[in-house]
C-alpha positions in Angstrom: 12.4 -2.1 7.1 14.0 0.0 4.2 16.9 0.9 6.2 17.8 -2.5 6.9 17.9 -3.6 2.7 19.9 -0.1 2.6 23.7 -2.4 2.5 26.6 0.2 2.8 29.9 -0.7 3.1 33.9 0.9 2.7 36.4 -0.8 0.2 38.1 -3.4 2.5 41.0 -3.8 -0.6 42.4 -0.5 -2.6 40.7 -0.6 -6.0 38.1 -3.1 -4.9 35.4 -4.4 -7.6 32.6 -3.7 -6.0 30.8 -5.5 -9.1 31.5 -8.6 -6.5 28.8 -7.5 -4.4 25.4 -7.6 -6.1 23.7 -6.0 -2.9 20.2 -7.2 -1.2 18.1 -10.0 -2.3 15.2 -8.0 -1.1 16.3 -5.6 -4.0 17.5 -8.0 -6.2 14.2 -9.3 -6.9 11.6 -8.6 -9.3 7.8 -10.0 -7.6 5.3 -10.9 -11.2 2.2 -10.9 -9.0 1.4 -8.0 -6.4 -0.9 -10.8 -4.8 1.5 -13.2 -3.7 3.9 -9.8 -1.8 3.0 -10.9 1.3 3.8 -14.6 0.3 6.8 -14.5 -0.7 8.0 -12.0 2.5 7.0 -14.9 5.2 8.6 -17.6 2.8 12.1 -16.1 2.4 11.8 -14.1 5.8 14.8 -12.9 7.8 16.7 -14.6 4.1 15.2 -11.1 2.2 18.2 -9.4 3.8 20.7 -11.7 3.4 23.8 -9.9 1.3 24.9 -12.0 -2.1 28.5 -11.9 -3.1 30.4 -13.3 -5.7 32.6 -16.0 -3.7 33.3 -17.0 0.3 36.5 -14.3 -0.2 34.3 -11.5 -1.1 32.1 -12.1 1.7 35.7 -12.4 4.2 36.9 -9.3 3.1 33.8 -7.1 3.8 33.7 -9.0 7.4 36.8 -8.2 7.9 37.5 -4.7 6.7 34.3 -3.7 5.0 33.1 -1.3 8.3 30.0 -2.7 8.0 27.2 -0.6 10.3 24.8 -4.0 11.4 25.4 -7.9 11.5 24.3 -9.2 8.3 24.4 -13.0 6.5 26.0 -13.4 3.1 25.7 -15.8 0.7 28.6 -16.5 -1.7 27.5 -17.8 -5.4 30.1 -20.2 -5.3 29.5 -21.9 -2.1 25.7 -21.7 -1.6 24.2 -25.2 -1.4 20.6 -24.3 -2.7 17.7 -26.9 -2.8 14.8 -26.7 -5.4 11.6 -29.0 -4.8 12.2 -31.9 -7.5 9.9 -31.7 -10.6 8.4 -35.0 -9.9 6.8 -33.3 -6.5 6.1 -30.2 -8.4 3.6 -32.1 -11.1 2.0 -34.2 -7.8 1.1 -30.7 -6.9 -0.3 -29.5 -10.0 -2.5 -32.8 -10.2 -4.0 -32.8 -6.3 -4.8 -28.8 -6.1 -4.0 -27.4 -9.7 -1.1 -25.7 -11.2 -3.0 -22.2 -10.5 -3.5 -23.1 -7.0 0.2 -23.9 -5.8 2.9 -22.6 -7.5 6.8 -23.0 -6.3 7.6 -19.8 -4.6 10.8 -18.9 -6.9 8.4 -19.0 -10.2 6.9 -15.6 -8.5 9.7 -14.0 -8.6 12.5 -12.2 -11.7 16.3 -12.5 -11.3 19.2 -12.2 -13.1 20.7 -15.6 -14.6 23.7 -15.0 -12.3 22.4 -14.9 -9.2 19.9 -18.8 -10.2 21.9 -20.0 -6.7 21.0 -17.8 -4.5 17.6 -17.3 -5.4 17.0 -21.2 -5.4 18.3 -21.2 -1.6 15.8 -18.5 -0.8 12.6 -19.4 -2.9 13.6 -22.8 -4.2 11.8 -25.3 -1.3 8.4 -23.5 -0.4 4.7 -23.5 -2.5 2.7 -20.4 -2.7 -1.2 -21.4 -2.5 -4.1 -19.0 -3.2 -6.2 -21.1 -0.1 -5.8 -22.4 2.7 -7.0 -26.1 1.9 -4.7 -26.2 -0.8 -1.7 -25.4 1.7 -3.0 -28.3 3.8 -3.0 -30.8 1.0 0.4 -29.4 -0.2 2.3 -29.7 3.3 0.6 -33.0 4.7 -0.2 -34.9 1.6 2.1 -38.1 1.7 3.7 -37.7 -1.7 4.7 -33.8 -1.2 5.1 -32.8 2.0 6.6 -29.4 1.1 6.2 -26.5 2.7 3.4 -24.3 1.7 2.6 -20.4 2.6 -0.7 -19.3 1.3 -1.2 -15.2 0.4 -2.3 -14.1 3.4 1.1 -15.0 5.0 0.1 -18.5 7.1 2.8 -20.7 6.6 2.2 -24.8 7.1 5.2 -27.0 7.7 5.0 -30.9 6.6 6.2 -31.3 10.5 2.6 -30.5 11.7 3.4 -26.9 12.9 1.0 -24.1 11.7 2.0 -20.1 11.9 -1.0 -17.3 11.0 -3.5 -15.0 12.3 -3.2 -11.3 12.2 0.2 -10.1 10.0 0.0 -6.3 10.0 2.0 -5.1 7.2 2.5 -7.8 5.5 4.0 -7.8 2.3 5.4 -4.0 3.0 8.8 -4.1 2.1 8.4 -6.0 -1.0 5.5 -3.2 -1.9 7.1 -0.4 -0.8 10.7 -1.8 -2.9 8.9 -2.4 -5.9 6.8 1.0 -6.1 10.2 2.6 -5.9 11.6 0.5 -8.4 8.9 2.2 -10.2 9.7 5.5 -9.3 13.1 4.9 -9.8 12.6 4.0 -14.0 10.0 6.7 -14.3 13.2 9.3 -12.8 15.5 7.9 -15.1 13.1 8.4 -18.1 12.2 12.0 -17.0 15.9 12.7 -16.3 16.3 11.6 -20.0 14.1 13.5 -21.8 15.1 16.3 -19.6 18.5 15.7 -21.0 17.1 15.9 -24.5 15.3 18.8 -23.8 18.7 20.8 -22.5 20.4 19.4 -25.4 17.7 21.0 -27.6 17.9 24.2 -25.7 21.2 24.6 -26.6 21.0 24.0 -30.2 18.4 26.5 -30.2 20.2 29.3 -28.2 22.4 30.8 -31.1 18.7 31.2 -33.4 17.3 33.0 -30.3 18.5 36.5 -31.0 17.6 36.1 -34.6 14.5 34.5 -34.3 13.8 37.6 -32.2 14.9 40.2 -34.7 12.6 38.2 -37.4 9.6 38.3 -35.0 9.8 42.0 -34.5 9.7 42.6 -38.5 6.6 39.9 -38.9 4.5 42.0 -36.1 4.9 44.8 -37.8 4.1 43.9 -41.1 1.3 41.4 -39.7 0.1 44.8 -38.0 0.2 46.8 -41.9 -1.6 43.7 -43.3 -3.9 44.0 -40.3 -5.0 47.8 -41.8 -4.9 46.9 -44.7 -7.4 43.9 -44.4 -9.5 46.3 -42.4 -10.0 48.9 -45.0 -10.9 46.2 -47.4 -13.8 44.6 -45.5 -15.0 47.7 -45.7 -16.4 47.5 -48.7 -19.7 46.1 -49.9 -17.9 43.1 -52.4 -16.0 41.4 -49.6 -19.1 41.1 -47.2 -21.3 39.7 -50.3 -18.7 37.3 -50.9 -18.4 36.2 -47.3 -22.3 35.8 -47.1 -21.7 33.7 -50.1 -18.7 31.7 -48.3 -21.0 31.1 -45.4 -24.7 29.7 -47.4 -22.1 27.1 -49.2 -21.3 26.0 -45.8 -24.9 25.3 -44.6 -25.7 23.8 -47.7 -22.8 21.1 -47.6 -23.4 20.6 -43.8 -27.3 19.7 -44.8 -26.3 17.4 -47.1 -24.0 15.8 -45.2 -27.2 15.3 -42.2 -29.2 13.7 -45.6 -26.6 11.3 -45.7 -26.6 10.4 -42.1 -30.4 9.9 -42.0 -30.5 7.8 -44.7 -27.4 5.8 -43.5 -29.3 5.8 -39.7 -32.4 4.4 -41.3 -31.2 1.8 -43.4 -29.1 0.1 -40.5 -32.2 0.2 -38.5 -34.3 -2.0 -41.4 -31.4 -4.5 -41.1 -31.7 -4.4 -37.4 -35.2 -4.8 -37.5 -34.9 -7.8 -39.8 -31.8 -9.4 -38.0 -33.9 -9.6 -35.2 -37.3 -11.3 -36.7 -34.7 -13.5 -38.3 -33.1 -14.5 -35.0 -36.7 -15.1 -32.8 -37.8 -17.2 -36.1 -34.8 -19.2 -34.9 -35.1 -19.8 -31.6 -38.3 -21.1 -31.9 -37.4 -23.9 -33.9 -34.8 -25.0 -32.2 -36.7 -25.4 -29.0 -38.9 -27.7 -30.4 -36.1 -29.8 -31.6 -33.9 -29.7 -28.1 -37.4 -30.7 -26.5 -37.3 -33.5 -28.6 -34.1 -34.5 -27.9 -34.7 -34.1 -24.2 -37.9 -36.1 -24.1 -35.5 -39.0 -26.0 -33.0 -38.6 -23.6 -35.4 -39.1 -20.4 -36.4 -42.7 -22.2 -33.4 -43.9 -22.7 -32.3 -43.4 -19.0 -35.5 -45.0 -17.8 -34.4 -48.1 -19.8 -31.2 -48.5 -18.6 -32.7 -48.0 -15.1 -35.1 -51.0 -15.6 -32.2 -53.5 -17.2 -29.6 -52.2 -14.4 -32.2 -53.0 -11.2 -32.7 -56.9 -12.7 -29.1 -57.6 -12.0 -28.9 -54.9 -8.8 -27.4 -58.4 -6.7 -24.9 -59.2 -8.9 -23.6 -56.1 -9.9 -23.7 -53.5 -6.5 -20.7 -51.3 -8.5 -22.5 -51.1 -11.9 -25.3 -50.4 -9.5 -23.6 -47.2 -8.3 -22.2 -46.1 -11.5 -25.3 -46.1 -13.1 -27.1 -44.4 -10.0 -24.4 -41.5 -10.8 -25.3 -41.5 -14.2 -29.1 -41.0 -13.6 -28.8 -38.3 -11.2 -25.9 -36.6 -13.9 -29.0 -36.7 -15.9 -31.7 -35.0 -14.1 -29.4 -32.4 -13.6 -29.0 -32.1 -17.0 -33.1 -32.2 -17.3 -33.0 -29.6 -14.9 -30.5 -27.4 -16.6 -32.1 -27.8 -20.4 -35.4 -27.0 -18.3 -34.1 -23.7 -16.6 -32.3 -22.9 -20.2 -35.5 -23.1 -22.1 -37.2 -20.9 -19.3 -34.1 -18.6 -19.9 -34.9 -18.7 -24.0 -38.2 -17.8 -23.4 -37.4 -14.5 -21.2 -34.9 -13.4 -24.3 -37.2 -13.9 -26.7 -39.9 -11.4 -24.9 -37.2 -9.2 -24.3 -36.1 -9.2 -28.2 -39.8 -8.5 -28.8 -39.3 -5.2 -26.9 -36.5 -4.9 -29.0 -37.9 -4.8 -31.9 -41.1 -2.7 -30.8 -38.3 0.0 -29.9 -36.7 -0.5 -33.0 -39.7 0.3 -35.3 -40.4 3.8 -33.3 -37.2 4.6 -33.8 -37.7 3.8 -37.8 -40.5 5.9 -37.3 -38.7 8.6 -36.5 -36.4 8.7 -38.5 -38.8 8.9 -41.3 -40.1 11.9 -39.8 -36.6 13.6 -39.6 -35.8 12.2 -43.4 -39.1 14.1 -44.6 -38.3 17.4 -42.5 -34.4 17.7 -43.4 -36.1 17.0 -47.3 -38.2 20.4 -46.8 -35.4 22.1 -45.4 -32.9 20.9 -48.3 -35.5 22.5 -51.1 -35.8 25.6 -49.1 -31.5 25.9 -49.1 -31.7 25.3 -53.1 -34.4 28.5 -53.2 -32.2 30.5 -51.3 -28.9 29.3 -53.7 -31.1 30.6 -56.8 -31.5 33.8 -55.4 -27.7 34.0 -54.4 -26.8 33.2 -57.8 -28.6 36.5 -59.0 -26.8 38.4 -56.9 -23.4 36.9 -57.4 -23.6 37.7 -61.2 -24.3 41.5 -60.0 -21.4 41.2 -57.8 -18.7 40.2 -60.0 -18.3 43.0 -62.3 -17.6 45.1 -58.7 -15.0 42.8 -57.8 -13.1 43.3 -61.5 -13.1 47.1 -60.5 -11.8 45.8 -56.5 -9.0 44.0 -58.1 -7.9 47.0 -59.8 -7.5 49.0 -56.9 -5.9 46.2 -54.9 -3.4 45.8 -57.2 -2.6 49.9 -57.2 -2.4 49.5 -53.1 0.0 46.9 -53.5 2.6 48.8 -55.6 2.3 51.6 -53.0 2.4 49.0 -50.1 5.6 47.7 -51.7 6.9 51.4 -51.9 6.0 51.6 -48.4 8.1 48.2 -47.4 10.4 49.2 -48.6 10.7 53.0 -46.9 10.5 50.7 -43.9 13.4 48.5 -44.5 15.7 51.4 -44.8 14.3 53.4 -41.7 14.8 49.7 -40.0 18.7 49.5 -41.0 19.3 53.0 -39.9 17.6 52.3 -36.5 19.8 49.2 -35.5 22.8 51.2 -36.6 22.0 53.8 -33.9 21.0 50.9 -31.4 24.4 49.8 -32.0 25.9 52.8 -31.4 24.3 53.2 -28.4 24.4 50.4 -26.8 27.8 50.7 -26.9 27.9 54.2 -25.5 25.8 52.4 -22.7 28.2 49.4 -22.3 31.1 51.8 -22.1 29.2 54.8 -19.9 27.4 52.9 -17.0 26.1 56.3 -15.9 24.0 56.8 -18.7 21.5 54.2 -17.5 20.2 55.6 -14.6 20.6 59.5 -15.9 18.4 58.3 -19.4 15.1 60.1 -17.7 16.9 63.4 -17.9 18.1 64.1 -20.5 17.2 66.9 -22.6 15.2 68.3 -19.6 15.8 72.0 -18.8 17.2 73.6 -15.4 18.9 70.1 -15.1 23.0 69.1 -15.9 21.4 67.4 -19.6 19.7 70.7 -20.9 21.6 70.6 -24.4 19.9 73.4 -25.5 21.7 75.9 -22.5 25.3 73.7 -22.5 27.9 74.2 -25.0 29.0 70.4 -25.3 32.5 72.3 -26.6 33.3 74.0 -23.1 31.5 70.6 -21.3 34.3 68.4 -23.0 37.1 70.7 -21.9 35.4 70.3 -18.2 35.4 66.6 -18.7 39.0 66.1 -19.9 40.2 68.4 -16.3 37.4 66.3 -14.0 38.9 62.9 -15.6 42.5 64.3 -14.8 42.3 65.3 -11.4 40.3 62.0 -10.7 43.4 59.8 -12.2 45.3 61.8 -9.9 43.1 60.9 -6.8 43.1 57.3 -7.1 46.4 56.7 -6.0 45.2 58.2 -2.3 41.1 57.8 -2.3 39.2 54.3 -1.5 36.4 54.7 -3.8 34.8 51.7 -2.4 34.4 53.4 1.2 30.8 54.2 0.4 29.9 50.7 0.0 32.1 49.2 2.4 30.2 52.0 4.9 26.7 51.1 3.7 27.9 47.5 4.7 28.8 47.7 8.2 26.0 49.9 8.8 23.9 46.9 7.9 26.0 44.2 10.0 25.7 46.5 12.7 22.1 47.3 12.3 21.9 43.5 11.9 23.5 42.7 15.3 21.5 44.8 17.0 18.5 43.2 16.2 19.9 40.5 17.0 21.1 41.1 20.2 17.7 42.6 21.4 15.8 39.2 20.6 18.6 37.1 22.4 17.5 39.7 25.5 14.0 39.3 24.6 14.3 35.5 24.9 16.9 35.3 27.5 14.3 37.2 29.6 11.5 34.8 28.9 14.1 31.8 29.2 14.9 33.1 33.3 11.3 33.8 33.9 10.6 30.6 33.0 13.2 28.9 34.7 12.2 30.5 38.1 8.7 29.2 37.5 10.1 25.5 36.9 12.1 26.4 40.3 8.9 27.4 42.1 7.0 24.4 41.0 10.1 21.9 41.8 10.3 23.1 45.2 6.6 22.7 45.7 6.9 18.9 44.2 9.6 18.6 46.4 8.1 19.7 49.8 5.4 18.2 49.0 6.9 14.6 48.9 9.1 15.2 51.8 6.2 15.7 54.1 5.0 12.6 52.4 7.4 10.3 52.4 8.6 11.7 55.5 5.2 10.6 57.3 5.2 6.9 56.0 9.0 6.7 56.6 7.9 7.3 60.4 5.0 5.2 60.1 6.7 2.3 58.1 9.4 2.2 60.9 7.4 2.6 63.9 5.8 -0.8 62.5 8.9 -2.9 62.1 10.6 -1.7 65.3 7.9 -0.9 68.0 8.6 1.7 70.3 10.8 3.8 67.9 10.4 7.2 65.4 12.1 8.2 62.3 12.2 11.2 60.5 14.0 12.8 57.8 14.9 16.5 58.5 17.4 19.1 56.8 20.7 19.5 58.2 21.4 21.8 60.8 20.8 25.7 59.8 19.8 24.1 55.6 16.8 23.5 54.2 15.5 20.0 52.7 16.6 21.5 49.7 20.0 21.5 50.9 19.5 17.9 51.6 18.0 15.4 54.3 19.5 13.2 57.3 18.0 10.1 58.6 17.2 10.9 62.4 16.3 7.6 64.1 14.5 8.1 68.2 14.0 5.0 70.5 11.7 5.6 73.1 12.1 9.4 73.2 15.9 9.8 72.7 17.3 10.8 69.6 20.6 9.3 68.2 23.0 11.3 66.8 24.7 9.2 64.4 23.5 5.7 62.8 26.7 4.1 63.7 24.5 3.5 67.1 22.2 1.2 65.5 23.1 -2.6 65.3 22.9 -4.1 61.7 19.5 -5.6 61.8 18.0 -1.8 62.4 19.9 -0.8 60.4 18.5 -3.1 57.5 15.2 -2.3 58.9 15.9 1.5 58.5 17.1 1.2 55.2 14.0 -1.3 54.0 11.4 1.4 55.8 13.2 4.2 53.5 13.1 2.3 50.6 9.3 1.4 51.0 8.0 5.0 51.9 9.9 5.8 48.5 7.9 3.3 46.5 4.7 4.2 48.4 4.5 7.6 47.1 3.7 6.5 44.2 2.6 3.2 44.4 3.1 0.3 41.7 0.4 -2.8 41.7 3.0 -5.4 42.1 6.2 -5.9 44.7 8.4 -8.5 44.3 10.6 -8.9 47.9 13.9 -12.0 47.6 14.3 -12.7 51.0 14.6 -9.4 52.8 14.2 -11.2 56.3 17.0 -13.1 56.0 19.3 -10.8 58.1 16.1 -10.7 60.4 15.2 -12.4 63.8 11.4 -13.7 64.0 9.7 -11.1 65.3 10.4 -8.7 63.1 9.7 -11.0 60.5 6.1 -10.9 61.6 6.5 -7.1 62.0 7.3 -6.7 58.2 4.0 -8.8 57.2 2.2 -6.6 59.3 3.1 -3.5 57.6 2.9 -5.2 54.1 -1.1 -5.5 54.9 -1.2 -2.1 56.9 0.7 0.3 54.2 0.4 -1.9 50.9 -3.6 -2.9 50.9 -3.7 -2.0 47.2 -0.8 -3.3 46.0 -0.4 -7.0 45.9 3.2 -8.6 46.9 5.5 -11.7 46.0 7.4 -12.5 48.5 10.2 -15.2 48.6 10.7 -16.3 52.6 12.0 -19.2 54.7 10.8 -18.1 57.9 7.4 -18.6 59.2 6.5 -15.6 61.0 5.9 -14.3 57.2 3.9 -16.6 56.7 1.5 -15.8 58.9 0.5 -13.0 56.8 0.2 -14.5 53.4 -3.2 -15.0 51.5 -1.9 -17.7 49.6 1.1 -19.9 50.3 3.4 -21.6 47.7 5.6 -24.1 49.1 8.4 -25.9 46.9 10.5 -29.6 47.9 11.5 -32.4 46.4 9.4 -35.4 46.3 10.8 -39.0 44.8 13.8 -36.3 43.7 12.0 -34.4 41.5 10.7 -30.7 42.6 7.2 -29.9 43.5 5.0 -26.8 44.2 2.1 -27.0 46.8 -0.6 -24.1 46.8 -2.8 -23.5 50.7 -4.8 -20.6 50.6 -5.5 -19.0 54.7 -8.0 -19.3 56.4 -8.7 -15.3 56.9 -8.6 -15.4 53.0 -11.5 -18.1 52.9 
């Protein structure tokens, strides 16, 4: 179904708007309600893949020269006579089955303003109803007679003509467009931000080299800050002061849980009260709705005893006011069942409130427990007050110190910036040196070794500099005649070739596995084949021998050949066999060729034959002959045949005969007696 809302199409004009064509209306559509998918498929059915153009000359030109792949229908803006159920017919609706119940089948779905005329030629003259009385009373109602397809897809025409029952799928194609609709916004957004991102990426790029350099410099001073923060929690000051960090915490999370408890415990004396207040409330109003009940019973008696003195008179008034009382014990009933109701909620808000005082109860308990707690946190604050005032004149002395580590620390810092510059000058330098020598990359691990070409304590970089300068000027002179690429153009054909090989060998492998395999198929074909030689050949014989007593057939291979080689027809009368077929007169012939053909079909045989008048080239007998071997050859197969002679008659279990009677054609059925 997605292929066929897929509309492709070639320019049929040089510079062609293709603007003109707004595509689908499968795609064009936007459905409100998931619900009514299947709905709105039936109602504009094969209509969904109608094409919509701008005018009737758009739509010629991509006939025309558009190489368009299927047959499709287009619908110009300009031309399209669309028809939209009147608004008179529309409110009718809304009053017989609701609005929410039938809705016109175009207010279901979104389009754009320009396409109003197609859209009202697709949707514009069909209801959508949630059930399937409301289609009924849509289609067949006098004053409508629109119409209607309810959700499940069963479509009622004001004609009388009902479609339904099983629609598998339905509602697909519009699921299936609009969950890729979906898909197809969420891409765009992703692809968006993704845009954003890459934008980002590159504003970034330049600060990535320095952000790195600033990185390296903050680990390593986060690493001398690191030390330096270890040696001073060593001392006894800073872990007094962080026991002291740590009791201010527990004390301010304790009172914070003292708040809490108080807060839980007064909302639970409101609850509490709320609900006394609320059952106080209920009670008297039952009283007073009892009241009014008991008044409302009395006054309906009366006007039952004034409306049966003139019952005669007035048999309507009669019936309205019978309405009425029975309105009214239903209301009796209902003010009965909500007063039963009342009186289960008010036990159940007496549970309510049972639960609510235990939990009062208990949170009274905790109130008094955090209260012991709380005192025992102010002892322990008095006692870390004692030791605070020991502590501080240790922490003057600290200070002192910390302020002589600093000025050596910035002493230190700045030792370290100057060791830093000096150290990216020499990275400079060599990277360079790398850049410019590629060899020193993968040599690096060796030198300085000794016993190797990089032992600069044994070399004399003097004489190795003269040895360079004549190495570089014999190798400018070799250029001109050496391919230094011969090495890895070697290495590379050594791999095709390798490659090849391998290739080769599996192409053996499976050329091998291919022959074996085909000589098995060959095997098995021959087998198959023998086998329905023999078979065919023995009901060709038989088949024959039936329809023209007295005579054989066989089918044998030709002279110094096997059957694989072929097979000739060899036909015998008596015991005389001819040579060629040209002996036999047209009728055995047909009778030959209709034995072949029916030792061919039973060899595999079908439950039904239908046979057009194959005697009609035939003389009586062997008429009769070919019913005979129908129930002889065929007896699980049943036959049709079409005959106008009677010796086939003969065999039938069941006769239909045709003629005209009073000029008009009729069929007679006789069953045979050997059937009964």
């Amino acid at each position: 179904q997605l292929a066929n809302v897929q509309f492709t199409y070639r320019d049929p004009v040089r510079n062609f708007d293709r603007s003109k064509v707004k595509g689908v209306v499968a795609k064009l559509i936007k459905v409100k309600d998931r619900n009514s998918m299947t709905a709105l498929e039936v109602t504009a059915g094969g209509k969904l893949y109608n094409v919509v153009v701008d005018s009737e000359d758009t739509g010629k030109q991509l006939l025309q020269n558009g190489a368009l792949r299927r047959r499709v229908t287009i619908i110009p803006l300009n031309k399209i006579q669309s028809y939209v159920v009147q608004p008179r017919v529309q409110q009718a609706t809304a009053r017989l089955v609701g609005k929410d119940n039938a809705e016109l089948a175009l207010s279901l779905v979104g389009y754009s303003e320009e396409l109003k005329n197609a859209m009202e030629f697709v949707f514009g003259s069909t209801f959508v109803c949630k059930t399937t009385d409301a289609a009924k009373e849509v289609a067949f109602n006098r004053d409508i007679r629109t119409p209607s397809v309810t959700l499940e897809g069963d479509i009622f025409q004001p004609s009388g003509l009902l479609t339904g029952g099983s629609r598998k799928g339905g509602g697909d194609l519009l699921r299936q467009l609009h969950d890729m609709a979906e898909a197809e916004s969420q891409l765009q957004g992703h692809q968006k931000r993704l845009a954003d991102i890459e934008a980002q990426i590159k504003e970034l790029q330049p600060l990535q080299k320095k952000f790195t350099d600033v990185k390296a410099q903050l680990e390593l001073k986060t690493y001398d800050l690191s030390l330096f923060l270890k040696r001073a929690e060593q001392n006894e000051h800073h872990k007094l002061g962080e026991a002291v960090k740590k009791l201010e915490v527990e004390l301010e999370e304790a009172r914070s849980q003292i708040k809490e408890k108080e807060l839980a415990y007064n909302n639970c004396v409101e609850a509490v009260s709320t609900l006394e207040k609320s059952i106080k409330d209920h009670d008297k109003n039952r009283d007073g709705r009892l009241k009014d009940l008991e008044k409302n019973i009395k006054t309906i008696k009366a006007q039952m005893q004034a409306a049966s003195k003139d019952l005669k008179s007035h048999e309507n008034e009669k019936e309205k006011l019978v309405m009425e009382e029975e309105a009214m014990v239903q209301e009796q009933l209902s003010l009965e069942s909500q007063l039963a109701s009342l009186k289960t909620q008010i036990t159940t808000l007496t549970l309510e409130v049972d639960e609510q005082r235990a939990k009062v109860d208990a949170l009274q308990k905790i109130h008094d427990e955090s209260l012991a707690e709380l005192k025992l946190i102010h002892a322990k604050m008095k006692e870390c007050d004692t030791h605070i005032s020991g502590y501080v004149n240790d922490q003057e002395k600290c200070l002192q110190k910390l302020t002589d580590m600093k000025l050596e620390r910035k002493k230190l810092e700045n030792e370290v910036a100057r060791m830093e510059t000096d150290h990216k000058d020499c990275s400079v330098k060599v990277d360079k040196l790398v850049e410019k020598h590629t060899w020193i990359a993968s040599e690096k691990q060796l030198f300085g070794k000794g016993g190797t070409d990089y032992d600069f304590e044994s070399c004399d970089p003097y004489v190795a500099r003269e040895k360079l300068e004549k190495l570089q000027s014999d190798q400018s002179s070799l250029e001109k005649r050496v391919n230094k690429k011969v090495m890895a153009m070697f290495e590379k054909a050594e791999d095709e070739y390798n490659a090849l090989i391998s290739k080769k060998n599996t192409i053996e492998n499976d050329k091998s596995k291919i022959t074996k395999v085909i000589e098995e198929l060959d095997e098995k074909k021959k087998e198959t084949l023998k086998v329905t030689w023999v078979k065919v050949n023995q009901d060709f014989g038989s088949i024959f021998s039936t329809l023209l007593p007295g005579t054989m057939a066989k089918l044998e291979p030709p002279e110094g050949g096997s059957f694989l080689d072929g097979l000739e027809v060899r036909v015998a009368f008596g015991k005389v066999w001819k040579q060629s077929l040209s002996e036999l007169s047209g009728g055995q012939r047909s009778l030959l060729a209709l034995s072949l053909i029916l030792a061919l079909l039973l060899f595999k045989p079908a439950p039904l034959y239908i046979l057009d008048e194959v005697d009609a080239a035939l003389d009586l007998s062997h008429t009769q002959n070919i019913g005979r071997m129908i129930k002889a050859h065929f007896p699980h197969s049943q036959f049709i045949v079409v005959s106008l002679k009677e010796g086939m008659f003969n065999n039938a279990n069941v006769l239909f005969r045709t003629k005209f009677v009073d000029g008009v054609s009729t069929v007679q059925r006789t069953v045979t007696k050997q059937t009964k």
